[in-house]
N, C-alpha and C positions, 0 to 999 in steps of 0.2 A: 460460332460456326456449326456446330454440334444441331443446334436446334434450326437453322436453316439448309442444313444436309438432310434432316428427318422431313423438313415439308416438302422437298423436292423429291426425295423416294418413294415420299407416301401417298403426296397427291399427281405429281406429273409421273414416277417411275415406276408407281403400283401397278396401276392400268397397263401399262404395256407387258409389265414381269408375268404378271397374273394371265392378261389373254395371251401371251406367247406359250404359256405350260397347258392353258385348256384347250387353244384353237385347233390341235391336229385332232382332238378327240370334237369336236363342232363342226369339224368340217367332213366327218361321218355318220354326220346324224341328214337326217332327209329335212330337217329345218332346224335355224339357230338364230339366236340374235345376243350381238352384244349390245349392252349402253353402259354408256359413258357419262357421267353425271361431272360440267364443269362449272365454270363460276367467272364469274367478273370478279376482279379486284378492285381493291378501294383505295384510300390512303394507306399509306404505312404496309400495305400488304406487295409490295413488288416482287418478293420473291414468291410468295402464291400466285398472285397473278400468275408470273412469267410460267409457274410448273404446271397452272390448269391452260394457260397455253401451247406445251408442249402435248398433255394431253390434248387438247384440240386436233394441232396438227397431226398427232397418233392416228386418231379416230377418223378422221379426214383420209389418210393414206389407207388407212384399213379397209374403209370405202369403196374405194379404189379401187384396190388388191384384192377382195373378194367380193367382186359383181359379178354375176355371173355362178356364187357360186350359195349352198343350201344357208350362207354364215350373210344376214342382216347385220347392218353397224347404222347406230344412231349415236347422236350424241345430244343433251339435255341440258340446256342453261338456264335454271330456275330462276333467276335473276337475285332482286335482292331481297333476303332474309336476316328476320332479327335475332342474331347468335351473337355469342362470344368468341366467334372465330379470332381476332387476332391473340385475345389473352389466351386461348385454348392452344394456338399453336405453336406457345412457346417462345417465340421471335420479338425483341425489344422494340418497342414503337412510341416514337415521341406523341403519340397520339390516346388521349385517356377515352376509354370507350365506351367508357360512365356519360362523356359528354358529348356526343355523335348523336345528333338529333334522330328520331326514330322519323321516317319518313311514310307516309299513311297507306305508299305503296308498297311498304317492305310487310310479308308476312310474318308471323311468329310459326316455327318448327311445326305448335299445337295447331294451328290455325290451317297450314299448309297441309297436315296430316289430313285432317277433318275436309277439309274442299278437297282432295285428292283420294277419300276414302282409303287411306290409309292404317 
């Protein structure tokens, strides 16, 4: 439980804790923008999926909430990349990611840096 309470704070409840402590100072500046950097989930990953879901819907209401005013909100689905996200996130998965075929659309980190100027 321990290691899927850390992905839900750090990727769905980061975002919201973080823009909540800087927005009132963003929203006196004469221009701001947040983004939001989310993700599709895969196998084995439902509980990331569901917390960069939540961040979606965050970023989506923030939208909203501040049209109108000097605070831009974007949000960023880079699709899919070749990482160790599920063994990096600590979370057991009947799924070994040694064997997860690499798909010719998925970039590497390096690869993404480099086309992104990075």
């Amino acid at each position: 439980m321990k290691a899927k309470n850390k992905v839900i704070v750090v990727t769905g409840g980061g975002g919201g804790l973080g823009q909540a402590l800087v927005l009132p100072h963003l929203l006196q500046r004469s221009e701001a923008h947040i983004v939001n950097v989310s993700s599709l989930g895969g196998p084995g990953q439902t509980i990331y999926g569901a917390s960069k879901a939540a961040l979606k819907l965050l970023t989506e209401g923030l939208y909203a909430e501040l049209k109108g005013t000097p605070v831009k909100v974007t949000i960023i689905h880079p699709g899919a990349m070749q990482t160790k996200i599920m063994s990096n996130s600590g979370l057991k998965t009947s799924i070994d990611e040694a064997k997860v075929p690499k798909n010719a659309m998925m970039l590497s980190p390096d690869a993404a840096a480099k086309k992104y100027g990075i």
